[in-house]
PDB file with one MODEL, atoms N, CA, C and O in Angstrom:
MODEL        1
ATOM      1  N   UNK A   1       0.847  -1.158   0.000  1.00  0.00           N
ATOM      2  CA  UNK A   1       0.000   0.000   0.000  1.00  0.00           C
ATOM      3  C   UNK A   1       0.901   1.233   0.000  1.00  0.00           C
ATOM      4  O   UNK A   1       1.934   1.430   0.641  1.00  0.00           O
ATOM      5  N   UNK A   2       0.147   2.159  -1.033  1.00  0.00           N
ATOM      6  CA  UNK A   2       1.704   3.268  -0.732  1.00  0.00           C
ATOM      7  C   UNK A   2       0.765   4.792   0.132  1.00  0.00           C
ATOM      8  O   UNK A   2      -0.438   4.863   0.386  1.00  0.00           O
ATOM      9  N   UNK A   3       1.550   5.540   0.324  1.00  0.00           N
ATOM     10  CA  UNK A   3       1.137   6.504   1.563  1.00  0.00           C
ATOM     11  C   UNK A   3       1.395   7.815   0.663  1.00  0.00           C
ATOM     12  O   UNK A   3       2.401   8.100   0.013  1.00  0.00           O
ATOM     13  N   UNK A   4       0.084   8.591   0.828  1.00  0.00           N
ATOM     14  CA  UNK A   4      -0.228   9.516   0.469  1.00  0.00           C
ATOM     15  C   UNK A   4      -0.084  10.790   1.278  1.00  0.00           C
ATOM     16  O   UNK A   4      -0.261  10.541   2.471  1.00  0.00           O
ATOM     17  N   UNK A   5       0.212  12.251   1.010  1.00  0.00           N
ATOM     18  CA  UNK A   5       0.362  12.930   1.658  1.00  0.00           C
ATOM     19  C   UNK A   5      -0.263  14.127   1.087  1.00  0.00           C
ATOM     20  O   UNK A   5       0.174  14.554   0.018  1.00  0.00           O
ATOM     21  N   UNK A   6      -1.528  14.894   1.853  1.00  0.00           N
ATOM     22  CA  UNK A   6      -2.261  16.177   0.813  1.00  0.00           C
ATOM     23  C   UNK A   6      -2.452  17.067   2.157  1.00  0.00           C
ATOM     24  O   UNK A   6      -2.245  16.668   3.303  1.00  0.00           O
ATOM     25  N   UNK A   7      -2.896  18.371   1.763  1.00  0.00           N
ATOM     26  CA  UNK A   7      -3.360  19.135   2.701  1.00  0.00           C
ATOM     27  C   UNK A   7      -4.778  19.339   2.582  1.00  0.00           C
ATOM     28  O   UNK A   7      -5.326  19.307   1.480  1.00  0.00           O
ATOM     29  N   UNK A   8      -5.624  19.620   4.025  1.00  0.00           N
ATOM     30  CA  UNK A   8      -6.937  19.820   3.736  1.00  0.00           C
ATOM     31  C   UNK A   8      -7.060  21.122   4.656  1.00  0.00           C
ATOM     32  O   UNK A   8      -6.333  21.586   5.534  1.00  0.00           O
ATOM     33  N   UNK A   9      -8.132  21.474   4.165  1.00  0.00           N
ATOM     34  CA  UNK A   9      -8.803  22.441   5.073  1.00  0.00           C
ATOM     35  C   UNK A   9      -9.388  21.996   6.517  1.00  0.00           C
ATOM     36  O   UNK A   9     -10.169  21.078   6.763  1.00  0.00           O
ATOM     37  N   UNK A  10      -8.665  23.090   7.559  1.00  0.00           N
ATOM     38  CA  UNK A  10      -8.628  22.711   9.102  1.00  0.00           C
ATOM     39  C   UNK A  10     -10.661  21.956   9.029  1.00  0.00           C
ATOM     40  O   UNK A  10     -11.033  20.791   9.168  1.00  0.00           O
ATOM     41  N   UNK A  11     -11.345  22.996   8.813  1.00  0.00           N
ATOM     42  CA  UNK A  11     -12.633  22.208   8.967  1.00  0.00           C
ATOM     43  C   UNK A  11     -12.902  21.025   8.524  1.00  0.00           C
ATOM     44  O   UNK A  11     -13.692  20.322   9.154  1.00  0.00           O
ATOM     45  N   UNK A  12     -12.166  20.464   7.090  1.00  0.00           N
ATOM     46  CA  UNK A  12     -12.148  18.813   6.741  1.00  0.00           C
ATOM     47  C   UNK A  12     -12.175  18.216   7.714  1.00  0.00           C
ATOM     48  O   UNK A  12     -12.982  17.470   8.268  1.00  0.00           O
ATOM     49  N   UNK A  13     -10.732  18.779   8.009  1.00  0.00           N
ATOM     50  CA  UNK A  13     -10.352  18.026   9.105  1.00  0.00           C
ATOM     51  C   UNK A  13     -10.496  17.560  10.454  1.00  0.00           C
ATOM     52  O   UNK A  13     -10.082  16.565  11.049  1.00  0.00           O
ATOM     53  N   UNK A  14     -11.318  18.720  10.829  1.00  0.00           N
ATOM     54  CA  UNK A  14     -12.299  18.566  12.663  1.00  0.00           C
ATOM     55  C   UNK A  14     -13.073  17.256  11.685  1.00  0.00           C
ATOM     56  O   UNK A  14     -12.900  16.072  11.976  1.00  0.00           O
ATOM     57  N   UNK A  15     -13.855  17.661  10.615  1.00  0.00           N
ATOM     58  CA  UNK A  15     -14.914  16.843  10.722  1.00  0.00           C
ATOM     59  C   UNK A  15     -14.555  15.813  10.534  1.00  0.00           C
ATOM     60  O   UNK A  15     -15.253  15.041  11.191  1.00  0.00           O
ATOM     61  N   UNK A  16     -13.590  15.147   9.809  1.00  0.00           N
ATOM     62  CA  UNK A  16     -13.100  13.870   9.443  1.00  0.00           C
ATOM     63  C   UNK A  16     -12.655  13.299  10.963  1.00  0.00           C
ATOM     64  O   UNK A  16     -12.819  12.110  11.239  1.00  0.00           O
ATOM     65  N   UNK A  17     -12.041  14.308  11.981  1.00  0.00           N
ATOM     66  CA  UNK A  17     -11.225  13.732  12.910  1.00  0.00           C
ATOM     67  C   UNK A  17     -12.830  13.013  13.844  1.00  0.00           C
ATOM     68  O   UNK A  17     -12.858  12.020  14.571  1.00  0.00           O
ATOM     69  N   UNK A  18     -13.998  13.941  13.472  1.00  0.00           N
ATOM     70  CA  UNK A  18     -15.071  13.912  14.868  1.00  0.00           C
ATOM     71  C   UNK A  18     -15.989  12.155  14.432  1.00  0.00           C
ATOM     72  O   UNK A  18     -16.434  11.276  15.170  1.00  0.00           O
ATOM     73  N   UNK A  19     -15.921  12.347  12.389  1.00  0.00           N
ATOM     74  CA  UNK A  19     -16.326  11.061  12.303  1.00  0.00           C
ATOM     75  C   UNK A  19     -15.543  10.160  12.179  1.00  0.00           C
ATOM     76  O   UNK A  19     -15.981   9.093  11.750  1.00  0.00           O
ATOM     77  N   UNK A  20     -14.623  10.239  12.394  1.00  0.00           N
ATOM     78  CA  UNK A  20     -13.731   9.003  12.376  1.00  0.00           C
ATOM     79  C   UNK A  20     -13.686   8.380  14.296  1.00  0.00           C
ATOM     80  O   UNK A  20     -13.615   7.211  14.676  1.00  0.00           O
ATOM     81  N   UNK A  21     -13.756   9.606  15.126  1.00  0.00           N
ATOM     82  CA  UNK A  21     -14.540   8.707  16.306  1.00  0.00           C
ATOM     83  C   UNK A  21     -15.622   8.452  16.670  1.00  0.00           C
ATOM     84  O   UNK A  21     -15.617   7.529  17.484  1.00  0.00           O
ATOM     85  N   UNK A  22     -17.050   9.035  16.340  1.00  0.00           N
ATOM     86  CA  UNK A  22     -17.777   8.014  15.992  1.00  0.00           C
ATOM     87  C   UNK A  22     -17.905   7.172  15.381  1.00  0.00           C
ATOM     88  O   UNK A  22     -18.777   6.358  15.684  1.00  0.00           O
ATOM     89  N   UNK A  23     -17.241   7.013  14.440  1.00  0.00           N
ATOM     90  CA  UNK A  23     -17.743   5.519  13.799  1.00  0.00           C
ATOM     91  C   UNK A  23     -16.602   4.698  14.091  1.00  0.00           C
ATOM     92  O   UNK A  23     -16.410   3.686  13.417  1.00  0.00           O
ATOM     93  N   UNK A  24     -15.733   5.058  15.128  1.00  0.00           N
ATOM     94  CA  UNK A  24     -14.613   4.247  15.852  1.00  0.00           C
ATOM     95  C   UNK A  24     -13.941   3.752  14.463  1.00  0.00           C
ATOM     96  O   UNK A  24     -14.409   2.689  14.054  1.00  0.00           O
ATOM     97  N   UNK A  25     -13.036   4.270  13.753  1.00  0.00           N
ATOM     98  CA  UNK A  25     -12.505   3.627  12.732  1.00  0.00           C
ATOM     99  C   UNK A  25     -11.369   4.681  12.390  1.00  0.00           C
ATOM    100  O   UNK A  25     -11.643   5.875  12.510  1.00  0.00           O
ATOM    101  N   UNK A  26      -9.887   4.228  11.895  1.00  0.00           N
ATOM    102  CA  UNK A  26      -9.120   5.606  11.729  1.00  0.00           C
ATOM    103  C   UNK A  26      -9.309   5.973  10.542  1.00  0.00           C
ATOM    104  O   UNK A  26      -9.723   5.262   9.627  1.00  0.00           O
ATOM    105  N   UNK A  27      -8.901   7.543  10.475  1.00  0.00           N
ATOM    106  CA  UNK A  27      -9.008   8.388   9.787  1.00  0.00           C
ATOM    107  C   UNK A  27      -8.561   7.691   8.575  1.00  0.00           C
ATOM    108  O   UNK A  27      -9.376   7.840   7.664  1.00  0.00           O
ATOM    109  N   UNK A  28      -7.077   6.655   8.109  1.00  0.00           N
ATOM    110  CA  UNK A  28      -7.105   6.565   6.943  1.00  0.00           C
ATOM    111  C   UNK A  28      -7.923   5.852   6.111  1.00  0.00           C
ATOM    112  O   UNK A  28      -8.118   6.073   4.916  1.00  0.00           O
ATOM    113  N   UNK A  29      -8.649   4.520   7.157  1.00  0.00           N
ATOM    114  CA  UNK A  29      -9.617   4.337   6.365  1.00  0.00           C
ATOM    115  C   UNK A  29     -11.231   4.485   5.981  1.00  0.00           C
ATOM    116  O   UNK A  29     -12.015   3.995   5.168  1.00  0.00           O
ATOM    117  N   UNK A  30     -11.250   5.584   7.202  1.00  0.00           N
ATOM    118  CA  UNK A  30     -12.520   6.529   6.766  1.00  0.00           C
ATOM    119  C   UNK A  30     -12.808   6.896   5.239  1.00  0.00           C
ATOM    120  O   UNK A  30     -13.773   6.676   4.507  1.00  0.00           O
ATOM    121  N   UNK A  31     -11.069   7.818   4.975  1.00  0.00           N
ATOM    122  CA  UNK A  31     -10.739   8.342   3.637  1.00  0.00           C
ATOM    123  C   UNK A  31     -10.716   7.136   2.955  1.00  0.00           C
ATOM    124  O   UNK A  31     -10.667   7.403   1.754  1.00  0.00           O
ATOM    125  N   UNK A  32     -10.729   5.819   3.153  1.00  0.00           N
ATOM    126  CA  UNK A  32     -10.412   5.439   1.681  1.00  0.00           C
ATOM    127  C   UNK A  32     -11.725   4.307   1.447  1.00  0.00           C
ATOM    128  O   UNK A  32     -11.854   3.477   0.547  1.00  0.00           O
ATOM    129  N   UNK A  33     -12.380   4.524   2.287  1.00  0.00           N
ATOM    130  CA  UNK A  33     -14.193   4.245   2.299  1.00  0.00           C
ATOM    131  C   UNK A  33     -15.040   5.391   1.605  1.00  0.00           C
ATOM    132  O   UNK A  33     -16.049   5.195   0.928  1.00  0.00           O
ATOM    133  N   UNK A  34     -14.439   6.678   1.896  1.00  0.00           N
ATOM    134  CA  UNK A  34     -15.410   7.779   1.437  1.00  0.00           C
ATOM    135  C   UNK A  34     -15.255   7.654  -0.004  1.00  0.00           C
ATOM    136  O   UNK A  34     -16.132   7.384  -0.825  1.00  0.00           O
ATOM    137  N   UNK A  35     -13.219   8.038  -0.330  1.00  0.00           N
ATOM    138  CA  UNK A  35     -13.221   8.079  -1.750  1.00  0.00           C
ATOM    139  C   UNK A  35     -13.915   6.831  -3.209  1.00  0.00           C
ATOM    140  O   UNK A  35     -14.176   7.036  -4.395  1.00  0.00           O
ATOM    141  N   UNK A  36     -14.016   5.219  -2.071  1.00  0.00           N
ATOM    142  CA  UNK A  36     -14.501   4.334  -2.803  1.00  0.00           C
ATOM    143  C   UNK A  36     -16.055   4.570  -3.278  1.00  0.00           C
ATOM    144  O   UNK A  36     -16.666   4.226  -4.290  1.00  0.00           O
ATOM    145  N   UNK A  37     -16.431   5.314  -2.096  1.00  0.00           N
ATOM    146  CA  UNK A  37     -18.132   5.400  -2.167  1.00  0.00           C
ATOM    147  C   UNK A  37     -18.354   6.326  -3.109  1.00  0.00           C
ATOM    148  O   UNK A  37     -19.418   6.415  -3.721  1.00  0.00           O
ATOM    149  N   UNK A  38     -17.096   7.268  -3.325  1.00  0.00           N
ATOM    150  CA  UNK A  38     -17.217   8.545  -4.222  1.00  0.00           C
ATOM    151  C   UNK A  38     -17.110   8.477  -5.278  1.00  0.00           C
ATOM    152  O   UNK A  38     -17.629   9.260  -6.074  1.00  0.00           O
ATOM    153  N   UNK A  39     -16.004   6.973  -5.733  1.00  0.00           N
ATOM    154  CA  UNK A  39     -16.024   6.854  -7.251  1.00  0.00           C
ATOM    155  C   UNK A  39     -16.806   5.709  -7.691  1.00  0.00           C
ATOM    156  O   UNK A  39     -16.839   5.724  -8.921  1.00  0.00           O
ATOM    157  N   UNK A  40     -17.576   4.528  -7.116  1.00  0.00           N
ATOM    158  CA  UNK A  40     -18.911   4.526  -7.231  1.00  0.00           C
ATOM    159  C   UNK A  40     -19.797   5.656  -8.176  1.00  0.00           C
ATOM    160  O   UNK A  40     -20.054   5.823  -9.368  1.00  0.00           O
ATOM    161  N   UNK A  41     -20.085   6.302  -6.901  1.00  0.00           N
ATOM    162  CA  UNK A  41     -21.018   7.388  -7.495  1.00  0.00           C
ATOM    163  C   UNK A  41     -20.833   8.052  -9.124  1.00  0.00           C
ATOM    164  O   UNK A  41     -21.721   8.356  -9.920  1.00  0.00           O
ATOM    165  N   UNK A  42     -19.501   8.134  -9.255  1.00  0.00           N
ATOM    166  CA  UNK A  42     -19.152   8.545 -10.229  1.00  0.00           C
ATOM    167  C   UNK A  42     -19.063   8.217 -11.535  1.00  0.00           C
ATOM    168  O   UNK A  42     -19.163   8.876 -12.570  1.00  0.00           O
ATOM    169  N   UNK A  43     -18.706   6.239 -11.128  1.00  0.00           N
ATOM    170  CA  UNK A  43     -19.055   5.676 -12.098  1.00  0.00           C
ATOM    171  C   UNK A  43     -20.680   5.241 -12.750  1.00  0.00           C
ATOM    172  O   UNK A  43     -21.029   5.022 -13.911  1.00  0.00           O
ATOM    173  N   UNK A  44     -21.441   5.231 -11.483  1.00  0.00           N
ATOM    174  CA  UNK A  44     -22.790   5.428 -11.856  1.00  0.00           C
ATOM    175  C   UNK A  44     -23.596   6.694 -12.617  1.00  0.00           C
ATOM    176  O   UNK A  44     -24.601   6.701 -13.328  1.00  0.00           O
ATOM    177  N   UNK A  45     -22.788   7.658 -12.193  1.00  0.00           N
ATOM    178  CA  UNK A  45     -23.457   8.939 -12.961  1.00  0.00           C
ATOM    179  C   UNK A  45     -22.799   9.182 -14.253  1.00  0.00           C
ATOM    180  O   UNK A  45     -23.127  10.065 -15.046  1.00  0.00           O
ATOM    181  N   UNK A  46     -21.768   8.265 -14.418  1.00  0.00           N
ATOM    182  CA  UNK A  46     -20.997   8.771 -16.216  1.00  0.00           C
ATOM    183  C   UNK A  46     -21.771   7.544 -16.882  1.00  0.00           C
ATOM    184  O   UNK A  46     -22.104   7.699 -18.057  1.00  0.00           O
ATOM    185  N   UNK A  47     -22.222   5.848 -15.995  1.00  0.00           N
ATOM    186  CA  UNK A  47     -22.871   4.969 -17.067  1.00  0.00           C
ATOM    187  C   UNK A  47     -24.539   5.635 -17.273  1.00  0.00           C
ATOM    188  O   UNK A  47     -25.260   5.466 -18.257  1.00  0.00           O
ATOM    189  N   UNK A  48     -24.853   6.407 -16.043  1.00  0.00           N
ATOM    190  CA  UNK A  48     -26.582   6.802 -16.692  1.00  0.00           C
ATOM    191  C   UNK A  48     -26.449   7.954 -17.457  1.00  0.00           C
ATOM    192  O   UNK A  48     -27.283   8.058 -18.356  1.00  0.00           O
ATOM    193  N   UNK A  49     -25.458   9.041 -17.329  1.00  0.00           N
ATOM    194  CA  UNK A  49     -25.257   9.360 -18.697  1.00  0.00           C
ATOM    195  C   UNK A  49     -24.844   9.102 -19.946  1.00  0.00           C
ATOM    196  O   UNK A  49     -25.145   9.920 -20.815  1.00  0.00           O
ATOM    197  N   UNK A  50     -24.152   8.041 -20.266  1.00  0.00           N
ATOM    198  CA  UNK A  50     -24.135   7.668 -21.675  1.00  0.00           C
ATOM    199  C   UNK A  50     -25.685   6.631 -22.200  1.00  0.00           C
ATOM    200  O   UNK A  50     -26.009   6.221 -23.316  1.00  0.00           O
ATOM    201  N   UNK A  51     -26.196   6.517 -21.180  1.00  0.00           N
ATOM    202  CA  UNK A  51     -27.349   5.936 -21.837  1.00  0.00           C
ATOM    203  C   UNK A  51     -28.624   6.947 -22.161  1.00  0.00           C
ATOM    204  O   UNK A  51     -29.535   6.747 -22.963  1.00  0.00           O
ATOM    205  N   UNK A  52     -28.398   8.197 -21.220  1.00  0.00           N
ATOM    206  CA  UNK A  52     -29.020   9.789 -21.734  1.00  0.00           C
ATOM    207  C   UNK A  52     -28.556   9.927 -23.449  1.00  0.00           C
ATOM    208  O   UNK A  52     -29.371  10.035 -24.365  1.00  0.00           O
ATOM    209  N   UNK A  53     -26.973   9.890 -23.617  1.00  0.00           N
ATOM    210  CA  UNK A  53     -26.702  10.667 -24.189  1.00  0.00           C
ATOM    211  C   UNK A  53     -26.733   9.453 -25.760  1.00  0.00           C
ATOM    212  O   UNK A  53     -26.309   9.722 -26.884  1.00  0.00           O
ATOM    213  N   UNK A  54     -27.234   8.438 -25.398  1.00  0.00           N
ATOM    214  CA  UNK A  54     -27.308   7.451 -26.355  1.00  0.00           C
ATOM    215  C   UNK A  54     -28.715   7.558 -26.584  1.00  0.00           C
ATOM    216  O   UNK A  54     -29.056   7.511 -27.766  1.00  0.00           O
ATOM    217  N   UNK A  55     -29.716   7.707 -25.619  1.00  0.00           N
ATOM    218  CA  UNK A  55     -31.086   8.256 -25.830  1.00  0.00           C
ATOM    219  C   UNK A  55     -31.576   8.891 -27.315  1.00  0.00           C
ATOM    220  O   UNK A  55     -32.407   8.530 -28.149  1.00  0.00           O
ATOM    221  N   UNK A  56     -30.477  10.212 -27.200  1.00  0.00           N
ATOM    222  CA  UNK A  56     -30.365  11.901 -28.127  1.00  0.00           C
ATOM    223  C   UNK A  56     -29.653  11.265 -29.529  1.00  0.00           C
ATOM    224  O   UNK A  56     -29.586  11.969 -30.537  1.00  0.00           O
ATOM    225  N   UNK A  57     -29.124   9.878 -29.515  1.00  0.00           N
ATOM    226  CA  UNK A  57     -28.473   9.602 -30.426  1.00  0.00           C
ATOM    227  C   UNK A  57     -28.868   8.671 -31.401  1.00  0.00           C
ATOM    228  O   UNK A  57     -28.631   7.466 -31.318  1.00  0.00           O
ATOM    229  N   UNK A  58     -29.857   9.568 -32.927  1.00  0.00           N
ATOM    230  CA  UNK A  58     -30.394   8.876 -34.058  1.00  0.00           C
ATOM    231  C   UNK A  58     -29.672   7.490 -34.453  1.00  0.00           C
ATOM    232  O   UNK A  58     -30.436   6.526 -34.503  1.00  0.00           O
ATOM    233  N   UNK A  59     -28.405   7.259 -34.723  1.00  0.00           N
ATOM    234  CA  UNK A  59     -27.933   6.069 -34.897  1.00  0.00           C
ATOM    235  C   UNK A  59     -28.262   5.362 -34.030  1.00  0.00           C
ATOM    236  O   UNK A  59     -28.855   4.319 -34.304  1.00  0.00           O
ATOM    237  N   UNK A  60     -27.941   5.756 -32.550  1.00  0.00           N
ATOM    238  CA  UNK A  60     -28.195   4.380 -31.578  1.00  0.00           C
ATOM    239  C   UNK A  60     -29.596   4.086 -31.137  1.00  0.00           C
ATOM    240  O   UNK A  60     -29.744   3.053 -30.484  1.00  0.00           O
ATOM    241  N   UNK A  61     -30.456   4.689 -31.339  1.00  0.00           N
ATOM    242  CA  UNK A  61     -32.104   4.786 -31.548  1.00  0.00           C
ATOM    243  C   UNK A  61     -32.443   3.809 -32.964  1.00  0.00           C
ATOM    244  O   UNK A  61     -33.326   2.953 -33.005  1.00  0.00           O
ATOM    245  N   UNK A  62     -31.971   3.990 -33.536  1.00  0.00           N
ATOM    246  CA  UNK A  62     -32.174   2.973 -35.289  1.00  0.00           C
ATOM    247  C   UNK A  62     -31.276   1.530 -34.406  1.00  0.00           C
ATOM    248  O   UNK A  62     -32.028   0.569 -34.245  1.00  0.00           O
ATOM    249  N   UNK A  63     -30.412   1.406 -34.082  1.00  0.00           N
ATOM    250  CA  UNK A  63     -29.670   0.244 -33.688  1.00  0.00           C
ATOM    251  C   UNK A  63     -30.339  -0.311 -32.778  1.00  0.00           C
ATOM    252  O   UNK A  63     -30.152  -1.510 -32.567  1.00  0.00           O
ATOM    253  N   UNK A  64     -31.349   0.472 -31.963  1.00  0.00           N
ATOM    254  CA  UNK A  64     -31.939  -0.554 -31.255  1.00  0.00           C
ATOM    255  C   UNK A  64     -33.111  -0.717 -31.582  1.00  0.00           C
ATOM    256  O   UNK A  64     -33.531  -1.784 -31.134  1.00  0.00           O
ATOM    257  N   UNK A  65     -33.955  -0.081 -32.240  1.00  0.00           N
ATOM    258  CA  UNK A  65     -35.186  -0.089 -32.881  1.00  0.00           C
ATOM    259  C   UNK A  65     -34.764  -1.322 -33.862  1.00  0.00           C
ATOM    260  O   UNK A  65     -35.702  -2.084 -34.098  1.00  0.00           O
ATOM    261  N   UNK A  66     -33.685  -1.611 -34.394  1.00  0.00           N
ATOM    262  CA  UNK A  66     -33.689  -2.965 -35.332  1.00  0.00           C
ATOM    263  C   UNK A  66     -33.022  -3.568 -34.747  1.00  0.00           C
ATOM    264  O   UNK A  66     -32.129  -4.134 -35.377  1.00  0.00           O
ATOM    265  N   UNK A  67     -33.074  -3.734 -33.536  1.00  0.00           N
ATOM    266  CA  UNK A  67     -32.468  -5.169 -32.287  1.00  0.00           C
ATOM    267  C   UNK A  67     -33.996  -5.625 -31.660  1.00  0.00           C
ATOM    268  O   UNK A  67     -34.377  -6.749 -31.331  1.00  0.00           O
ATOM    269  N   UNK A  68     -34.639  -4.466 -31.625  1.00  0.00           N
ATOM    270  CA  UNK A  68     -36.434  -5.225 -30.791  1.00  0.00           C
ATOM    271  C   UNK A  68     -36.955  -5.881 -32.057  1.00  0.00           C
ATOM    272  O   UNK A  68     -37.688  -6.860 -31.916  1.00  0.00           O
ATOM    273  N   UNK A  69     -36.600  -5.366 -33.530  1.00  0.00           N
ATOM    274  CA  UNK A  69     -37.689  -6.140 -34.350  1.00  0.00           C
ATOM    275  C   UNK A  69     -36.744  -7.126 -34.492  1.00  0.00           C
ATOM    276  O   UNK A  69     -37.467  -8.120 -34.425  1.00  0.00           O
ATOM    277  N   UNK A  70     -35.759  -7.488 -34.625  1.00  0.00           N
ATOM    278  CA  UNK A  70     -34.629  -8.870 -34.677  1.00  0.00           C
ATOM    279  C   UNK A  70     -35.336  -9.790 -33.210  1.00  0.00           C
ATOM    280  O   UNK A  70     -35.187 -11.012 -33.192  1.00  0.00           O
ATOM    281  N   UNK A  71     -35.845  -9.313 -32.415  1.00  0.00           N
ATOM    282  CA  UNK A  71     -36.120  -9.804 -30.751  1.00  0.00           C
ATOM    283  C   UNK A  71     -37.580 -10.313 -31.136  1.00  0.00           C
ATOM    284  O   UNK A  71     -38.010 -11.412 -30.786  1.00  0.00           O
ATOM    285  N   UNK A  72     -38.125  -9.605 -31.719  1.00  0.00           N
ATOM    286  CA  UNK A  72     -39.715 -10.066 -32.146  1.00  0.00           C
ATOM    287  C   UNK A  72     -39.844 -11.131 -33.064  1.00  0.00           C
ATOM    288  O   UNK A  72     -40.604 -12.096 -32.991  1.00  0.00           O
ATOM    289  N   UNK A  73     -38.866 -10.799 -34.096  1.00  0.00           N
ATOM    290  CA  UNK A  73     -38.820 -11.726 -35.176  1.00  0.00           C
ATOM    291  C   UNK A  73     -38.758 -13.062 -34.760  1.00  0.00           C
ATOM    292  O   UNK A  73     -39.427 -13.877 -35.394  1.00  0.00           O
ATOM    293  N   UNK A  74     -37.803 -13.591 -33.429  1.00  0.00           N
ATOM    294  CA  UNK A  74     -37.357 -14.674 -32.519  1.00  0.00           C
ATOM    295  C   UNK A  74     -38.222 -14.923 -31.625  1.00  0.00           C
ATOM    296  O   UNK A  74     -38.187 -16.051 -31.134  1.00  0.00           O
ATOM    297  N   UNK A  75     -39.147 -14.056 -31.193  1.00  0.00           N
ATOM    298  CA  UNK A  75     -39.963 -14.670 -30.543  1.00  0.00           C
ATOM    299  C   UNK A  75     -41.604 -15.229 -31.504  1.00  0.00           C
ATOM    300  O   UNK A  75     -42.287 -16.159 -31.076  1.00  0.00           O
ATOM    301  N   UNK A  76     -41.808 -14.792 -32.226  1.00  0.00           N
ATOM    302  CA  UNK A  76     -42.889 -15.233 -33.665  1.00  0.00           C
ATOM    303  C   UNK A  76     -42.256 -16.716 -33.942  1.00  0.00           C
ATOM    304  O   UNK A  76     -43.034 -17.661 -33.811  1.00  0.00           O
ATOM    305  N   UNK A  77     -40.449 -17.084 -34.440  1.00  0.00           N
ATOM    306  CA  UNK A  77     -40.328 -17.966 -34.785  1.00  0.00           C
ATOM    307  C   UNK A  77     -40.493 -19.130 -33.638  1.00  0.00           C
ATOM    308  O   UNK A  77     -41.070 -20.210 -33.772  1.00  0.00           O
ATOM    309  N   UNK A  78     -39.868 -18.646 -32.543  1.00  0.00           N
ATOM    310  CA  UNK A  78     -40.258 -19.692 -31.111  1.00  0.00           C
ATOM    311  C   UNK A  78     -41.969 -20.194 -31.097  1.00  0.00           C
ATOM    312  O   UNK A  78     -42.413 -21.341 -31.074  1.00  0.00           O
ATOM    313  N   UNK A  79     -42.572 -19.128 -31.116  1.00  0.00           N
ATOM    314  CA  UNK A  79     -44.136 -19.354 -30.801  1.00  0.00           C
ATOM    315  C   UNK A  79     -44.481 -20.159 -31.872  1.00  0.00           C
ATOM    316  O   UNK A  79     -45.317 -20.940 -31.419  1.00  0.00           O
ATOM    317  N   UNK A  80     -44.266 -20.444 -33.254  1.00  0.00           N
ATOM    318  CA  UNK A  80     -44.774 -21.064 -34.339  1.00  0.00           C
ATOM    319  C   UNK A  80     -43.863 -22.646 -34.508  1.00  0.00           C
ATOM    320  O   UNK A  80     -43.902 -23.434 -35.452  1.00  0.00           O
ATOM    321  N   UNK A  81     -43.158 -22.723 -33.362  1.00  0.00           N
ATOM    322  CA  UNK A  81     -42.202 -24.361 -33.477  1.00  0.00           C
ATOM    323  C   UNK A  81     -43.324 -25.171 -32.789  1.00  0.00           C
ATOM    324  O   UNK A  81     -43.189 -26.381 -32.607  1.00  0.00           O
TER     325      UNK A  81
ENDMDL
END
């Protein structure tokens, strides 16, 4: 594990110091619970935006509009075996 060294602002820091004794756990891995939870988040908000931004997008609207009738087509041939 390698060791990091940054400066924060004194108020970060009360507050990091006040929850890191309530939740009885040290400070470094408070920080490296928060930052996991943070890039989570992050990766969730860049995958529901590309599916926004695939929404707005005529090609990928035609690509899937002819993946449901390819999906229909397969289910007509299932139902008629």
């Amino acid at each position: 594990m390698a060791t990091f060294t940054s400066s924060l602002p004194d108020e970060l820091l009360d507050t990091l110091a006040k929850m890191a004794r309530e939740l009885k756990m040290p400070k470094n891995k408070l920080i490296e619970k928060v930052l996991q939870h943070y890039f989570e988040q992050i990766e969730k908000t860049q995958y529901a935006n590309s599916f926004k931004r695939a929404a707005n997008d005529p090609e990928m609207l035609e690509l899937a509009e002819e993946g449901i009738e390819d999906w229909f087509r397969i289910l007509e041939e299932l139902e008629n075996e």
